[in-house]
ZAMARGU-4260 file (C-alpha; in steps of 0.2 Angstrom, whole numbers, plus 5000, padded with zeros to 4 digits):
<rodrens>
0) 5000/5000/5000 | 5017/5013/5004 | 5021/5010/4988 | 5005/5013/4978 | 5004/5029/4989
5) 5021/5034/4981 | 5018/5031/4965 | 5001/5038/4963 | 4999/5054/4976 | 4983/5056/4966
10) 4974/5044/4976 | 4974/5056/4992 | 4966/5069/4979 | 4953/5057/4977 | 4950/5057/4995
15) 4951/5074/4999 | 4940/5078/4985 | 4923/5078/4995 | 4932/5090/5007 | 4935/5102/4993
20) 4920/5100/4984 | 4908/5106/4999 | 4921/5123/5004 | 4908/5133/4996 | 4903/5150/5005
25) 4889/5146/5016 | 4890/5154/5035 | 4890/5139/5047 | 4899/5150/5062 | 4885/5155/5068
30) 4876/5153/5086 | 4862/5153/5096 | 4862/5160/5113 | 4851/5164/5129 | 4842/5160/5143
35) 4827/5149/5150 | 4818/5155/5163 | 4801/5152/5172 | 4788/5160/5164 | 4781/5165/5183
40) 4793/5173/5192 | 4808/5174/5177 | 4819/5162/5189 | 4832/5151/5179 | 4830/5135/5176
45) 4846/5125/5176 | 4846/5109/5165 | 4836/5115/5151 | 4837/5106/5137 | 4838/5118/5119
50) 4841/5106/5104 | 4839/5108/5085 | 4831/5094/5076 | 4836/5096/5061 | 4852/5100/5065
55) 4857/5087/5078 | 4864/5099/5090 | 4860/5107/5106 | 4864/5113/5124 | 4860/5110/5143
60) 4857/5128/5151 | 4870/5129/5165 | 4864/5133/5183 | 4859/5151/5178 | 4848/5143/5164
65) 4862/5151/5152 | 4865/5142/5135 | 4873/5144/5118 | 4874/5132/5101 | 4888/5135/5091
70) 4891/5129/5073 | 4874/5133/5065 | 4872/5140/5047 | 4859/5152/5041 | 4842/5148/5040
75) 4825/5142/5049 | 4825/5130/5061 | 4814/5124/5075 | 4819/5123/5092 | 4813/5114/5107
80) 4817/5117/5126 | 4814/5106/5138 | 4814/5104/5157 | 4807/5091/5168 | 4792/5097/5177
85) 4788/5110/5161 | 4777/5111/5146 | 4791/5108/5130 | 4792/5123/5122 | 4793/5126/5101
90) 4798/5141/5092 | 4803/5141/5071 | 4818/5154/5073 | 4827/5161/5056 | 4845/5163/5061
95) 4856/5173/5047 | 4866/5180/5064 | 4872/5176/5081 | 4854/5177/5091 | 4851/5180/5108
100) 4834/5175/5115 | 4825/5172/5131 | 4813/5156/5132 | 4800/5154/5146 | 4793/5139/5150
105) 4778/5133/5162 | 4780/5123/5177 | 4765/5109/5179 | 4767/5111/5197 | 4772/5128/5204
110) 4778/5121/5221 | 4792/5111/5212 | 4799/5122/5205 | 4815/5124/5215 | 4816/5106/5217
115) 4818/5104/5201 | 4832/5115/5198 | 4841/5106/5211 | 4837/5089/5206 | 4846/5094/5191
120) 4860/5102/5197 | 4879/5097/5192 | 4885/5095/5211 | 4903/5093/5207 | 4918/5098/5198
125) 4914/5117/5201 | 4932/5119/5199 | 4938/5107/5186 | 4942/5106/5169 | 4929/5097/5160
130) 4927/5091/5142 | 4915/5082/5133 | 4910/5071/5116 | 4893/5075/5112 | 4884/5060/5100
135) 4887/5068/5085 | 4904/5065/5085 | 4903/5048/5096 | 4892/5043/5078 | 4906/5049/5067
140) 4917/5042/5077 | 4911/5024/5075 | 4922/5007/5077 | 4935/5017/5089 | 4935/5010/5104
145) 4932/5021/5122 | 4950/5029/5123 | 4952/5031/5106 | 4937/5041/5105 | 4942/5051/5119
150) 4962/5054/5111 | 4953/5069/5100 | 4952/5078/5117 | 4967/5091/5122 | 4975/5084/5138
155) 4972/5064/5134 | 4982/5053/5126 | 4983/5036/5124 | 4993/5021/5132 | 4995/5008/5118
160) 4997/4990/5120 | 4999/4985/5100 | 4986/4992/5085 | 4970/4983/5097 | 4973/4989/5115
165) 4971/5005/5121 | 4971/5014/5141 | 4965/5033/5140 | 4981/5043/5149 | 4974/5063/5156
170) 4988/5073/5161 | 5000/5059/5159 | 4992/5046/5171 | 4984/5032/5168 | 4977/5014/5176
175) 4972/5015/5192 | 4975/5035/5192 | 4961/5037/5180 | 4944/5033/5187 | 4929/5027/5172
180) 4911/5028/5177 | 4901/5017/5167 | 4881/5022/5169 | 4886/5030/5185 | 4893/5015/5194
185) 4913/5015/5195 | 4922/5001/5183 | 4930/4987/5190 | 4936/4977/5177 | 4953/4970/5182
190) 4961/4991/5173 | 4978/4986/5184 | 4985/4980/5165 | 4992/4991/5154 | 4984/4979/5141
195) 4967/4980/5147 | 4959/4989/5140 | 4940/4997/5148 | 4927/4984/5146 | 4916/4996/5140
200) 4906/4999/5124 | 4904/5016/5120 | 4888/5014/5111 | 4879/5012/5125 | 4879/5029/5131
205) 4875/5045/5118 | 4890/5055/5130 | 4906/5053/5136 | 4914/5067/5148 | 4934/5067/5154
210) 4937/5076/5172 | 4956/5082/5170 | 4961/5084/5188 | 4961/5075/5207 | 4945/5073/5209
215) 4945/5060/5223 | 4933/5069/5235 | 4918/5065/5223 | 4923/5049/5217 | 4935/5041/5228
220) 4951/5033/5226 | 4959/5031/5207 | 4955/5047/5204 | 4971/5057/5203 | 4974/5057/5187
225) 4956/5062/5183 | 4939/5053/5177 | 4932/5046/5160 | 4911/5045/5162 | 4902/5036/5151
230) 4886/5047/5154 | 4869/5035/5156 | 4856/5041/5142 | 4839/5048/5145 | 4827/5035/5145
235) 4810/5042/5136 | 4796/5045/5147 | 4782/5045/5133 | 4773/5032/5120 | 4779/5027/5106
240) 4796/5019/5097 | 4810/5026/5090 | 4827/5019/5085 | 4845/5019/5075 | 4855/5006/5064
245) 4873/5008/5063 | 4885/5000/5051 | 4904/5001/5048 | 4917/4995/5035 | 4936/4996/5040
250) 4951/4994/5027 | 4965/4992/5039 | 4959/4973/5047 | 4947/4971/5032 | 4930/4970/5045
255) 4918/4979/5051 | 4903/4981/5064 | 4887/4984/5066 | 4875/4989/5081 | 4857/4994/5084
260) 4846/5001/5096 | 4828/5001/5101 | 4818/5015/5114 | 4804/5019/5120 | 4789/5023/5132
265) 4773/5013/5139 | 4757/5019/5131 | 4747/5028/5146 | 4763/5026/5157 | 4769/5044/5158
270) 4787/5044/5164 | 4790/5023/5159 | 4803/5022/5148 | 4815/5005/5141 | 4829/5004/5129
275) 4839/4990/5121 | 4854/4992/5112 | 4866/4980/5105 | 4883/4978/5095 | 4898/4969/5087
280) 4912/4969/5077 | 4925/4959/5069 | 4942/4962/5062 | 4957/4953/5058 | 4975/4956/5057
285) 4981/4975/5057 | 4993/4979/5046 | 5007/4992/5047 | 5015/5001/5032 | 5028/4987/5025
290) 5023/4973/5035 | 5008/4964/5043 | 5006/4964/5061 | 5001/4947/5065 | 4989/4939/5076
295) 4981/4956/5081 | 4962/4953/5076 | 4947/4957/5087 | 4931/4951/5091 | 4919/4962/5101
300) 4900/4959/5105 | 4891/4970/5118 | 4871/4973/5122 | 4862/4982/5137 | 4845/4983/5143
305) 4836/4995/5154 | 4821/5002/5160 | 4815/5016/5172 | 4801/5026/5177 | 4804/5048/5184
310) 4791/5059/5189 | 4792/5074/5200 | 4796/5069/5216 | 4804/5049/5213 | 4813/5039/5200
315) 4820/5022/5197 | 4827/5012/5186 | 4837/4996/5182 | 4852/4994/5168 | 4861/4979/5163
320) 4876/4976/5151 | 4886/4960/5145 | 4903/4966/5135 | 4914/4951/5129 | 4930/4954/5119
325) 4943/4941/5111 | 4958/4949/5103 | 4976/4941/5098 | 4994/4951/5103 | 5005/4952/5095
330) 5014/4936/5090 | 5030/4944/5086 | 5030/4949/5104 | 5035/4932/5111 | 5054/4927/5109
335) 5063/4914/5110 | 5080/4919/5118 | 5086/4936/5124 | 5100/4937/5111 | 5083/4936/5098
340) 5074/4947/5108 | 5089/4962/5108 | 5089/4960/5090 | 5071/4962/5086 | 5072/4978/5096
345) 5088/4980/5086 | 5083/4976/5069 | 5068/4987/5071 | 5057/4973/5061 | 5046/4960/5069
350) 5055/4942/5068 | 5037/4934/5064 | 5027/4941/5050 | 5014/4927/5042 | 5001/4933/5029
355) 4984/4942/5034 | 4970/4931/5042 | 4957/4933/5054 | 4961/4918/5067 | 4965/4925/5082
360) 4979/4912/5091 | 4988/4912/5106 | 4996/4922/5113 | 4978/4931/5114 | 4965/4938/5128
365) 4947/4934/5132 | 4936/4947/5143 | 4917/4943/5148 | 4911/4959/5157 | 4893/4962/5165
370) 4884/4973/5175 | 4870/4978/5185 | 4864/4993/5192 | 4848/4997/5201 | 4847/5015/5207
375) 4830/5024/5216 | 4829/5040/5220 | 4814/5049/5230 | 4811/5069/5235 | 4809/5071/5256
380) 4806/5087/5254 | 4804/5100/5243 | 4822/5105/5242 | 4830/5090/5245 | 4832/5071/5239
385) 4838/5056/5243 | 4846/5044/5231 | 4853/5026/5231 | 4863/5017/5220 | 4868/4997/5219
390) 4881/4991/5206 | 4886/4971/5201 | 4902/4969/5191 | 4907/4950/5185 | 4923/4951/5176
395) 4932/4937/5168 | 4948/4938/5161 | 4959/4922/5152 | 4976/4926/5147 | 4981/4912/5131
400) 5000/4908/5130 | 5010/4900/5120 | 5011/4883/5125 | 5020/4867/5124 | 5014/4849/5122
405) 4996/4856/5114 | 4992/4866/5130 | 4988/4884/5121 | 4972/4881/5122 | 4973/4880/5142
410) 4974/4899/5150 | 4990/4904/5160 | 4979/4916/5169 | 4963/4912/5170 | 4953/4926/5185
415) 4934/4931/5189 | 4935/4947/5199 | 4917/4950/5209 | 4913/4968/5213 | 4898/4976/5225
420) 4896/4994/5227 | 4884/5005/5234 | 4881/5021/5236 | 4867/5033/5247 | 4868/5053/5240
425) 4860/5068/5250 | 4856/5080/5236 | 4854/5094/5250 | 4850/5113/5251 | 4854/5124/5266
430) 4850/5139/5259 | 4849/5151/5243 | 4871/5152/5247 | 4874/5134/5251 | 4870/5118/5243
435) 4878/5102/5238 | 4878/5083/5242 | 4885/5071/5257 | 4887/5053/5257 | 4891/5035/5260
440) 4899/5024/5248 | 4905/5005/5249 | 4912/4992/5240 | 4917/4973/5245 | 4927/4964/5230
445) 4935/4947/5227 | 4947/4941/5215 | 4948/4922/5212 | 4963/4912/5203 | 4954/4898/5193
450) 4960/4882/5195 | 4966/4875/5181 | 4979/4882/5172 | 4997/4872/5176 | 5005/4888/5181
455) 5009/4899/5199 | 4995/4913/5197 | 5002/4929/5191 | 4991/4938/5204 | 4985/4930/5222
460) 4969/4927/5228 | 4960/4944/5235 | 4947/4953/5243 | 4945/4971/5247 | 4931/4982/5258
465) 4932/4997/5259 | 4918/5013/5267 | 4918/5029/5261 | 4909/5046/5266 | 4909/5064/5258
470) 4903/5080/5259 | 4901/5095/5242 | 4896/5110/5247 | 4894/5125/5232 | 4894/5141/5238
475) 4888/5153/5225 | 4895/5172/5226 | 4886/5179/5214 | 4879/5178/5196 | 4898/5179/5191
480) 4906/5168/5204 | 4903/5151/5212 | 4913/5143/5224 | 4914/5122/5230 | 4921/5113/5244
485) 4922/5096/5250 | 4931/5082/5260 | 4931/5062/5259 | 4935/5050/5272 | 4940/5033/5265
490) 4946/5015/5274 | 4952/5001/5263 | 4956/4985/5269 | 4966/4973/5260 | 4968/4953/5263
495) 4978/4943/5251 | 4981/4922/5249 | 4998/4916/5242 | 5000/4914/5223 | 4997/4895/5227
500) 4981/4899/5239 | 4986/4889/5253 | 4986/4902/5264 | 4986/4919/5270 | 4999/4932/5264
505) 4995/4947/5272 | 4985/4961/5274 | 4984/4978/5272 | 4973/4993/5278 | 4974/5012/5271
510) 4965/5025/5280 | 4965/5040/5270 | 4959/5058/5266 | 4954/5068/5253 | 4951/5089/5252
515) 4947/5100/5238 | 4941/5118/5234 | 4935/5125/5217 | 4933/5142/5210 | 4921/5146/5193
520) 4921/5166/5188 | 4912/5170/5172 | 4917/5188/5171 | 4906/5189/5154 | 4900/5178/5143
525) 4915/5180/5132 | 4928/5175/5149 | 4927/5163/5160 | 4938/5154/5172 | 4940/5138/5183
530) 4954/5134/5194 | 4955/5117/5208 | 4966/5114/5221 | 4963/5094/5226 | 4974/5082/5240
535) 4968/5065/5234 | 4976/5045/5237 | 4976/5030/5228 | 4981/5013/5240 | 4993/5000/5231
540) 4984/4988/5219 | 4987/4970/5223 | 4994/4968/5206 | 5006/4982/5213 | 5014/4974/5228
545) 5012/4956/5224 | 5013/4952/5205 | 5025/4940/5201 | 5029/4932/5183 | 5024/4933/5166
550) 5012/4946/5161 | 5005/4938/5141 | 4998/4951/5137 | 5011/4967/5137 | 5025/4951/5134
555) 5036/4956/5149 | 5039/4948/5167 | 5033/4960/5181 | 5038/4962/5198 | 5028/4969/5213
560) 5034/4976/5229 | 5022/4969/5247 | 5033/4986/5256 | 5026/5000/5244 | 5013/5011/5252
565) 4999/5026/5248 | 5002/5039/5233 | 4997/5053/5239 | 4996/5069/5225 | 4992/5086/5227
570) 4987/5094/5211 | 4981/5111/5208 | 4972/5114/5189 | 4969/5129/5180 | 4957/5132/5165
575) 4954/5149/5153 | 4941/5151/5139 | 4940/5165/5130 | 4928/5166/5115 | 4924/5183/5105
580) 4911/5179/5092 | 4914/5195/5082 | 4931/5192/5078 | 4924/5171/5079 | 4938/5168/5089
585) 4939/5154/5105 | 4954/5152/5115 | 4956/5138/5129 | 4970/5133/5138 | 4973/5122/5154
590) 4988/5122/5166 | 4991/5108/5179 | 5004/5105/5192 | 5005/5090/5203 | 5016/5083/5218
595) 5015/5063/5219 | 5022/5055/5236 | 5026/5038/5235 | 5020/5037/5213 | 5022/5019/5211
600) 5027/5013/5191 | 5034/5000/5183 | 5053/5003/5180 | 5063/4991/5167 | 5073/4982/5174
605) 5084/4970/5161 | 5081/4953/5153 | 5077/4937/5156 | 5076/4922/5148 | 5061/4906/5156
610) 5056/4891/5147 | 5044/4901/5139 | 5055/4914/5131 | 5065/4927/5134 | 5057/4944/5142
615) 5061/4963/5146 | 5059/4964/5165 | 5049/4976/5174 | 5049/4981/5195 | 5034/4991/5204
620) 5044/5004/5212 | 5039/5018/5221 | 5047/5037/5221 | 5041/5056/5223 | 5035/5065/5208
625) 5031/5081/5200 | 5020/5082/5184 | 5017/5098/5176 | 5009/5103/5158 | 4998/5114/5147
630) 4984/5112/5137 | 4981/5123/5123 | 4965/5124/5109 | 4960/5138/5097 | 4947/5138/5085
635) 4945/5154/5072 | 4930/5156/5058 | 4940/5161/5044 | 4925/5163/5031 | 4910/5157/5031
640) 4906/5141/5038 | 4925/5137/5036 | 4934/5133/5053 | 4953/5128/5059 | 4955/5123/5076
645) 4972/5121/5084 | 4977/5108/5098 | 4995/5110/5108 | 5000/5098/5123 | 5014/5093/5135
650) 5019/5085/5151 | 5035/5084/5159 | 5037/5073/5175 | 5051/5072/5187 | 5057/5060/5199
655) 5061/5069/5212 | 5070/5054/5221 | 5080/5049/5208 | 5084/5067/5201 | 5079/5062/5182
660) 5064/5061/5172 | 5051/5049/5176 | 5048/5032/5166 | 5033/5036/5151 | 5026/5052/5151
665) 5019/5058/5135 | 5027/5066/5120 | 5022/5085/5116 | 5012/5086/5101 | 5001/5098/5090
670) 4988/5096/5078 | 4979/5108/5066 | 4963/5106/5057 | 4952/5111/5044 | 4933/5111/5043
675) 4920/5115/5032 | 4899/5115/5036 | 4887/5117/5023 | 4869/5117/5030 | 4863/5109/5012
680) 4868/5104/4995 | 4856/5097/4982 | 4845/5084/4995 | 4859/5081/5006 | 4860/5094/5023
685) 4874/5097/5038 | 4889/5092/5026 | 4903/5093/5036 | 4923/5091/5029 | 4937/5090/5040
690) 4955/5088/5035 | 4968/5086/5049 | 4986/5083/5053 | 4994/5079/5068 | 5014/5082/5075
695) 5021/5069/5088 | 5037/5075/5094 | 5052/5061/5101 | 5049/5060/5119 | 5069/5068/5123
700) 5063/5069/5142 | 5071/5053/5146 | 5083/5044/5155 | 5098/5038/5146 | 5099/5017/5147
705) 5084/5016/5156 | 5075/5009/5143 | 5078/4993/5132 | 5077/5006/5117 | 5077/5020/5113
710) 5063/5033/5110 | 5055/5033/5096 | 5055/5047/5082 | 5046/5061/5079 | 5030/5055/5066
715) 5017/5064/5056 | 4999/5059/5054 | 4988/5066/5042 | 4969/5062/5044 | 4952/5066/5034
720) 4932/5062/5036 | 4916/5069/5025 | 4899/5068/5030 | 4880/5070/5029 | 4863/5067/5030
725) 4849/5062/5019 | 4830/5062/5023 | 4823/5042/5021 | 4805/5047/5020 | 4802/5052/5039
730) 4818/5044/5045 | 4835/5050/5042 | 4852/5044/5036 | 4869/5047/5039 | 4884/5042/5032
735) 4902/5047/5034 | 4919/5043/5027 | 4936/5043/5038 | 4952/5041/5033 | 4967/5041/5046
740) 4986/5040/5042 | 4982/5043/5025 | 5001/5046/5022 | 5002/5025/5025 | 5021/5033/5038
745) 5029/5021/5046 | 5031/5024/5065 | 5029/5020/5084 | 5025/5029/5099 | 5033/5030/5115
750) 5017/5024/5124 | 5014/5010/5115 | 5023/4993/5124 | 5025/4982/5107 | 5035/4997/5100
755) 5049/4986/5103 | 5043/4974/5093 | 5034/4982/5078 | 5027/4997/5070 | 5010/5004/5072
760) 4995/5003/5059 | 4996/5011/5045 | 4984/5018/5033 | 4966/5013/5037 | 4948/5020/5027
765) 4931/5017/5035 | 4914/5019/5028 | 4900/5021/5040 | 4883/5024/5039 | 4867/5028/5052
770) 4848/5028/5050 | 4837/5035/5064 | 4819/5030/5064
</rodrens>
């Protein structure tokens, strides 16, 4: 495929074309801005819901029922608002210039209404910086799996385990540093593994949200880095069907997927609402630019089911999920000797390249993931509610190696890891200048060797209790200024059974604490700041202070430490935005800075060679660190409906122990892109072309012979995507076309644990296509 590319540049012209085709001069910078208020006494109200049909887009009004739609092009729409306990309200609006308006809407019940608004109220993360993928782009978006999707956003990058397995990293920490709520019930999914990658399909929420920053006090331990929320979606609480199809063709693997979903409400049943939703996809081997990356196909199939009922004053509802994924590593990965392993790393090509198939062999992973939450929620009072939440987790993960004497087919690890938690919110007010939350939260877990496999378990036999309680108060100042504070208590007790589960090998207890202040100013609508200043903790996993072998999956042997203790970090984050819509001009940028005592990683730590191959070595050491970076974004309208948008980021880490740089931060990198809207062409509407290209620099901030290679270089990545939609009689169809790496380079990144071994993917085309009805 390089060598068609370089022989006949045309073919990315050919690509391109659609993108040039569609730049002409329509005005797509456009927005839509205002209030919603109650009709009444003109009070805000906070959680309003303003969308565009026709359009796809829309905004929640924030806690002064402020909102604003960006990206629209001239003409007449209609608009909806919405809010729970209010009439929906419709207006047909022609927009040909940024418009302000003020919407009233009519409570059904005049008591409730300042129930409502704290009901609906955002109690945390005040401070923070947040960023979100709306379901436009989580649809265009499709066959990426959750951290892939989330890689677009400035701040989060990926940690990489071959072309199949992918950990999001936020401020350059990841695993157990970065927390994932999955329908509001944290995941527990055996994430100690860089090759283990969230258990999650992202089609089964319509929102995905990144906390960058401590945020412990709301969500408990695992939360230093930040927190990836897989937002649950709205059930409907009318009659009446509606659904999507989605459908996805991939070059790079030569596979696809598919999902579909189902929604709806009970006839007569106001507020009973259900939805089912289901997906898959297969690929085979990945291929990079000069070679194919063998054994690295996927397998993925995923369904949920729920149903709920919410009126005024309770709500409940019940959500279940089964996720089950089967993927092959890299078989280049596994060597035989440590002279062959130091010159695979030398050579820079794999030693094992076989011809493209879609078997998936040993050495290979199998997940089954599933869970359960139930969640009630019922209003004591007028101004203040009382919810609960139970969550399930079963998570069973086998680990394929190898073998000898016909045994591949028998798991080296083989683990089922049970998880309860529970937690009891007070959504409180204690008057019009304080209001927030307190709570309790629990969780009792086991992990559980199956018997079976012939080998000394990688991990021992565990089980873990801990008790939580919190407190978020939010003090607003004024209409300009709000203000949040909380605290968190946590007790975790630990009890470990040796690798051969004969006995006991110890146990561990952690009593920690957790404080945090956060400051939001909107000095206008055009400026606006948040800064947080968080302590926060994060006891040793198990995997951390007693693994003890062959890890298959990243194809090293690690080494845990029983002796290391709590991290505890202290990280203060700072966030600007500031957009001027006559010039069309938005400018964000984050700065963070953070002190890590006791930061435990895996350092490398030579060869060796066992009866199954030789390995790089890695030790769970423990140091004191100091992590600092910047964020930086801006988006200008140049012309009409034509867009760039720029994206800058870096992290630097010290170990301040050691006196060097720590172990795997991320590289800098830019990226720059160019986007075109066009609100209708012929009988196609909301065309949209996007050309990108994207700079990683070599990672120089490293030390000298730590490593078993050297960092990689400096690579270039040049992406584009068309799409559209089509009216189907009363329905609607999408369909979109993606190209990444369309320059077919040849390269590897520093985060990625087979770089040793091979290159990354190369150029990959996908074809999707979506129909709502």
């Amino acid at each position: 495929m390089s060598v068609y590319l370089k022989n006949h540049p045309s073919f990315l012209l050919l690509f391109l074309l659609p993108a040039l085709a569609v730049a002409q001069p329509e005005s797509c910078a456009l927005s839509l801005s205002g209030r919603v208020v109650d009709e009444h006494d003109g009070e805000a109200l906070s959680r309003a819901e303003v969308f565009i049909p026709a359009l796809g887009k829309g905004a929640v009004a924030d806690d002064l029922g402020h909102f604003r739609i960006e990206g629209i092009c001239a003409g007449t729409y209609t608009v909806s608002v919405h809010h729970v306990g209010c009439e929906t309200v419709t207006r047909v609006l022609r927009i040909s210039k940024a418009m302000t308006i003020q919407f009233k809407l009519e409570h059904h019940a005049e008591e409730l209404k300042e129930l409502e608004v704290i009901q609906e109220r955002p109690d945390e993360n005040v401070g923070h910086a947040k960023e979100r993928i709306v379901r436009d782009a989580m649809i265009s978006a499709g066959g990426q799996d959750l951290a892939q999707m989330l890689a677009v956003l400035p701040g989060v990058t990926l940690l990489s385990t071959g072309p199949s397995i992918a950990k999001p990293v936020i401020h350059g920490l990841s695993g157990n540093r970065v927390l994932t709520l999955n329908q509001g019930v944290r995941q527990e999914d055996q994430q100690w593994g860089s090759d283990h990658a969230p258990s999650i399909d992202p089609l089964s929420s319509d929102r995905l949200s990144v906390v960058k920053g401590a945020a412990a006090v709301q969500y408990g331990s695992d939360a230093i880095g930040g927190v990836v929320i897989a937002e649950p979606v709205e059930l409907p609480r009318a009659g009446g069907i509606d659904g999507e199809l989605r459908v996805l063709g991939a070059w790079n693997g030569r596979g696809g997927g598919a999902s579909g979903m189902l929604q709806g409400g009970a006839p007569g049943i106001t507020g009973l609402g259900w939805r089912v939703q289901g997906s898959g996809r297969s690929v085979g081997d990945s291929e990079a630019p000069r070679y194919n990356l063998s054994n690295t196909g996927l397998r993925e199939w995923a369904g949920s089911a729920s149903i709920g009922y919410r009126d005024h004053r309770r709500h409940g509802s019940v959500y279940y999920s089964r996720f089950q994924r089967e993927l092959g590593i890299l078989r280049a990965a596994h060597i035989g000797s440590t002279t062959d392993l130091q010159r695979a790393i030398d050579s820079g090509e794999p030693w094992y390249v076989a011809d493209f198939t879609r078997e998936i062999d040993a050495p290979r992973q199998a997940v089954t993931h599933h869970l359960l939450k139930a969640q009630a929620g019922i209003a004591i009072t007028d101004l203040n509610r009382l919810e609960a939440t139970y969550g399930y987790q079963g998570n069973s993960r086998q680990e394929y190696d190898r073998r000898r004497g016909g045994r591949s087919a028998r798991p080296s690890l083989d683990l089922f890891l049970a998880t309860h938690t529970g937690e009891l919110v007070l959504k409180h007010w204690l008057g019009p200048k304080v209001h927030g939350k307190a709570g309790l939260t629990g969780l009792l877990q086991r992990n559980s060797n199956i018997p079976g496999t012939g080998v000394t378990p990688f991990l021992p036999d565990f089980a873990r209790r801990s008790a939580g309680a919190f407190v978020i108060e939010h003090l607003p100042v004024n209409e300009e200024l709000e203000l949040e504070a909380g605290a968190r208590l946590e007790a975790t007790r630990l009890d470990v059974s040796d690798q051969d589960g004969l006995g006991g090998m110890g146990r561990h207890a952690f009593v920690n604490h957790a404080l945090s202040a956060g400051a939001h100013w909107q000095a206008r609508d055009s400026v606006q700041l948040r800064f947080n200043i968080s302590s926060a903790f994060r006891p040793p996993h198990v995997s951390e202070l007693y693994a003890q072998g062959l890890h298959h999956g990243t194809a090293s042997i690690e080494e845990g430490d029983p002796a290391l203790t709590n991290e505890r970090a202290l990280k203060a984050v700072l966030e600007g935005r500031i957009a001027s819509r006559k010039h069309r001009l938005r400018f964000d940028a984050t700065l963070h800075a953070a002190t890590i005592n006791d930061f435990i990683y895996l350092r490398p730590d030579g060869t060796r060679l066992t009866i199954r191959g030789a390995f790089p070595v890695f030790r769970y050491v423990a140091t004191d660190a100091f992590i600092t970076g910047a964020d930086l974004a801006v988006q200008i309208g140049l012309s009409k409906g034509l867009i760039t948008v720029a994206q800058a980021s870096t992290v630097q880490g010290r170990d301040l122990t050691e006196g060097g740089w720590l172990f795997l931060m991320p590289s800098d990198r830019i990226g720059v892109a160019l986007r075109k809207q066009v609100r209708k062409a012929g009988a196609w509407r909301a065309i949209e072309a996007e050309v990108g290209s994207a700079v990683v620099f070599r990672q120089r901030r490293v030390e000298q012979e730590l490593d078993f290679a050297d960092a990689p270089g400096t690579y270039h990545l040049l992406s584009a995507s068309i799409s559209a939609r089509h009216p189907v009689g009363r329905n609607e169809l999408r369909i979109g076309l993606r190209g990444t790496n369309l320059l077919n380079a040849a390269y590897r990144d520093y985060l990625d644990r087979l770089r040793y071994y091979a290159d990354a993917r190369g150029i990959d085309i996908q074809l999707w296509l979506a129909l709502a009805f």
